[in-house]
C-alpha positions as CSV (number, residue, x, y, z in Angstrom):
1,X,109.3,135.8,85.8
2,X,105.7,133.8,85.9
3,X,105.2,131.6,83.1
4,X,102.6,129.5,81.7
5,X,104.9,126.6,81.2
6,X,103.8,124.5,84.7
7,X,100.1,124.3,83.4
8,X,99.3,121.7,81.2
9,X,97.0,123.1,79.2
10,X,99.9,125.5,77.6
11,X,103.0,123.0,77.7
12,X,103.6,122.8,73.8
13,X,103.3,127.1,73.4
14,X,106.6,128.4,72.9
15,X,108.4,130.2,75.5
16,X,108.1,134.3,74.5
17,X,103.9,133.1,74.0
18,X,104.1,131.9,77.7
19,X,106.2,134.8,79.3
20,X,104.0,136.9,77.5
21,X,100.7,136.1,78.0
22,X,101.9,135.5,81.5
23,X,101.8,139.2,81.9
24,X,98.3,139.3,81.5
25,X,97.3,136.8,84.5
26,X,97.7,137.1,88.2
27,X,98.3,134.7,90.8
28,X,96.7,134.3,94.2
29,X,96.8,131.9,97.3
30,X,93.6,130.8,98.9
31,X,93.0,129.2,102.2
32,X,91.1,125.9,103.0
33,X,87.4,126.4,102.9
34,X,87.7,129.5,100.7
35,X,85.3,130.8,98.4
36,X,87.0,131.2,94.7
37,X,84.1,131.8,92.5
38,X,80.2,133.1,92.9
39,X,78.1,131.4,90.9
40,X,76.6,135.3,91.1
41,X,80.1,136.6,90.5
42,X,80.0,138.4,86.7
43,X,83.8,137.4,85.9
44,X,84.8,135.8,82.9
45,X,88.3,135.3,83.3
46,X,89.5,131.5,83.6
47,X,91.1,129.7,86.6
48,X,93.8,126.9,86.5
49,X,94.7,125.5,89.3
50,X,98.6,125.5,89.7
51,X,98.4,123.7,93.6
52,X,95.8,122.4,96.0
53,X,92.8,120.9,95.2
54,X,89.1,123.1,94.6
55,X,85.6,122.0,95.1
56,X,83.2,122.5,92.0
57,X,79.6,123.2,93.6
58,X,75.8,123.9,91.9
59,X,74.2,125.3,94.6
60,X,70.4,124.7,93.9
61,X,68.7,126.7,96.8
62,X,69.9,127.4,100.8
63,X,70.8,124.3,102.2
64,X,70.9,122.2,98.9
65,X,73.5,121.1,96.9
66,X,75.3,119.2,94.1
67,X,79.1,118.2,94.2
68,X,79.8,118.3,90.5
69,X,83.1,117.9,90.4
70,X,86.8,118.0,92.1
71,X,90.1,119.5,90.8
72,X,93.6,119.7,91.5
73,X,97.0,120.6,90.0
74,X,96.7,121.5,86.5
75,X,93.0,121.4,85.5
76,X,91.3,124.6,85.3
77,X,87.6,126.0,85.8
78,X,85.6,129.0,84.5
79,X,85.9,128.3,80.7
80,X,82.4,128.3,79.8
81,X,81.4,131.6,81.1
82,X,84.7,133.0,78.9
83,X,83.5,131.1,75.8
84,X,80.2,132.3,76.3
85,X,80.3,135.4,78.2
86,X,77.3,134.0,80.2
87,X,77.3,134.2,83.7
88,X,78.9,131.4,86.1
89,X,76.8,128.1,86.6
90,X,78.4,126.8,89.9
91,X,80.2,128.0,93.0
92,X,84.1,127.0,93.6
93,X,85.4,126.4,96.7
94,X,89.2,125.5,98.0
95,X,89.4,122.1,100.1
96,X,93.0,122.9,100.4
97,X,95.3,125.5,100.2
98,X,95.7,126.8,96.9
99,X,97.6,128.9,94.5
100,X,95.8,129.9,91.3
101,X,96.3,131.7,88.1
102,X,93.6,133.6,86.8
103,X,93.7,134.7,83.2
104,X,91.4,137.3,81.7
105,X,89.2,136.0,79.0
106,X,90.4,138.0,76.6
107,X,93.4,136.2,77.3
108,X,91.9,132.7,76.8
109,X,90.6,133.7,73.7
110,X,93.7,134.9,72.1
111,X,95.3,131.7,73.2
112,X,92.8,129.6,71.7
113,X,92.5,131.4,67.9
114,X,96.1,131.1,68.3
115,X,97.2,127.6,68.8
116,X,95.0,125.0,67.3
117,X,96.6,122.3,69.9
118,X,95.1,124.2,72.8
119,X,92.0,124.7,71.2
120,X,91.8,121.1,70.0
121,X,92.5,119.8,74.2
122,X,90.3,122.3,75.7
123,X,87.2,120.8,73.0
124,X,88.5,117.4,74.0
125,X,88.1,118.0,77.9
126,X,84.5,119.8,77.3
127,X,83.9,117.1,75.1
128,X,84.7,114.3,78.1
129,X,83.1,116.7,81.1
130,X,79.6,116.3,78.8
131,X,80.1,112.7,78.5
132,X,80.6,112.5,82.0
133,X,77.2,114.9,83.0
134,X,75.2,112.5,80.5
135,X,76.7,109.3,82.1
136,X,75.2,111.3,86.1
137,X,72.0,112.5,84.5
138,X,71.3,109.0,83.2
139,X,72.2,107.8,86.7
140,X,69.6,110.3,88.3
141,X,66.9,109.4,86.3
142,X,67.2,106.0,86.0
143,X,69.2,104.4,89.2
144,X,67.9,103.6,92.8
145,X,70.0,106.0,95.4
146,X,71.8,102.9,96.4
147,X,73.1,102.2,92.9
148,X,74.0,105.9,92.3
149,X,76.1,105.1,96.0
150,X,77.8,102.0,93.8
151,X,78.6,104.3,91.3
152,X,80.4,106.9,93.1
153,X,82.1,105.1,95.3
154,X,84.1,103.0,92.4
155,X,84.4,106.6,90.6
156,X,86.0,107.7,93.5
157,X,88.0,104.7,94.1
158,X,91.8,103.8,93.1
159,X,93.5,100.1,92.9
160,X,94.7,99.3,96.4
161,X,98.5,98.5,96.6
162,X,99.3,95.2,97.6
163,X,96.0,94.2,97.6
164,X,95.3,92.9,93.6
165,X,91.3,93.5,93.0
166,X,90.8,95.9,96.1
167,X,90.1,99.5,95.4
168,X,90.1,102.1,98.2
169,X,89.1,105.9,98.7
170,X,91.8,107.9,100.4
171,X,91.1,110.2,102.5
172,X,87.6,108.9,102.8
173,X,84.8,111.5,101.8
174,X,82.1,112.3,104.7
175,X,78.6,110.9,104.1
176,X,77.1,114.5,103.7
177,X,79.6,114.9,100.5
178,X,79.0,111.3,99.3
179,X,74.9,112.2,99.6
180,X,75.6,115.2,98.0
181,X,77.8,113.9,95.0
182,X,75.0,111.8,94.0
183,X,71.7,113.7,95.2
184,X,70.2,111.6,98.0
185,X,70.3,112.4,102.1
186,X,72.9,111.5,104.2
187,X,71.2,108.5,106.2
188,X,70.7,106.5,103.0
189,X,74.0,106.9,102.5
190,X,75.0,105.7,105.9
191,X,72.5,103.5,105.7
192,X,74.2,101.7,102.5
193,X,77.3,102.0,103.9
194,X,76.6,99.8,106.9
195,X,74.6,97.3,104.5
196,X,77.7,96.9,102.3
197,X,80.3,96.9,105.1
198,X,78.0,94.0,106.6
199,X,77.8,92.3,103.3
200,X,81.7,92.4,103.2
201,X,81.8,94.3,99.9
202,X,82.9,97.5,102.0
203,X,85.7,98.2,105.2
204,X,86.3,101.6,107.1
205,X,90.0,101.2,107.3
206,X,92.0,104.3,109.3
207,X,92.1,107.3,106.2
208,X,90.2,105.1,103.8
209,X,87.4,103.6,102.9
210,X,88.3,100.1,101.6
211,X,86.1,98.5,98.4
212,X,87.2,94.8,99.1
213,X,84.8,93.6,96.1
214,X,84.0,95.9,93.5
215,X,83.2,93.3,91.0
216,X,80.3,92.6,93.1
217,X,79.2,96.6,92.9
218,X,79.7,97.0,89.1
219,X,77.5,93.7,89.1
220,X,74.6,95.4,91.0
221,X,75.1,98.4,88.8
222,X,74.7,96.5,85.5
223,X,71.9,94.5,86.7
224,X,70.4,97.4,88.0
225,X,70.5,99.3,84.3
226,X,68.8,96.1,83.0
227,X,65.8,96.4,84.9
């Protein structure tokens, strides 16, 4: 019998709350490169990601777009337009295969004005996921396309084993995702890639991309808020 206990979200509801509100939701494989959710689609129902990673995408007209976000196992999309009952504001897209659980907002909502621990994490995560749009609004409005670059690439980065200060970027994203992450075309970002590389703040390793000095990025970045 499916449970709710593997997602995170529902880990402290007791067991008969999980079976059944289980019974309510679906589960359903998607293949690499597959659409989950329109951002015309009039759903409400919430998504959590139980395998696989998903793409969230604000598609602003044909041909240009805005990689808001990436998720994998555990997190979970859709929740505004069940709070709200407003239509989608982004596409999803698998990168990988994926299974997901999609529960009915009804569902959601029963869950929420039933257990105040839920309802406190899901207000924490919107809480963070605002702090995070302010921190990329700031950097649109105020940061040269190069120090937006900075920005992602240490976002994106994790420490590098065996190498203490290194960070690195594994698997490495294409420049058309990096210049769409952060809102700029893709020769600047190639372009800033090659100056950096040159610099030897930056190295194309085999399934990574390599950030051999981030101290001196995060000091750009700083200097670059201050002007």
């Amino acid at each position: 019998m499916q449970t709710l206990s593997n997602i995170p979200l529902f880990s402290d509801l007791p067991q008969e709350l999980s079976e059944r509100y289980a019974r309510s939701c679906f589960w359903k494989d998607y293949d690499p490169h597959e659409l989950i959710i329109d951002v015309e689609d009039e759903t409400t129902d919430v998504r959590f990601v139980i395998s696989g990673k998903v793409r969230i995408i604000h598609r602003i007209t044909v041909g240009k777009e805005v990689i808001l976000n990436e998720m994998g196992d555990g997190e979970f999309f859709g929740e505004i337009a069940a709070i709200d009952g407003w239509p989608r504001s982004a596409n999803v897209t698998t990168i990988t295969r994926s299974r997901i659980c999609i529960m009915p907002q009804r569902v959601f909502l029963d869950i929420l004005a039933e257990s105040p621990g839920v309802s406190l994490q899901v207000m924490k995560m919107l809480a963070r996921r605002v702090r995070e749009l302010n921190m990329r609004l700031a950097e649109h409005s105020f940061l040269q396309a190069k120090h937006r670059l900075y920005s992602e690439l240490l976002r994106l980065s994790r420490p590098r084993p065996g190498h203490p200060g290194q960070r690195s970027i594994s698997p490495p994203p294409i420049q058309r995702e990096l210049a769409e992450r952060i809102g700029t075309r893709r020769e600047v970002v190639s372009r800033e890639l090659n100056a950096l590389e040159k610099e030897g703040h930056v190295q194309k390793a085999k399934g990574a991309i390599v950030i051999i000095n981030p101290d001196e990025l995060q000091s750009r970045i700083s200097e670059a808020w201050e002007e």
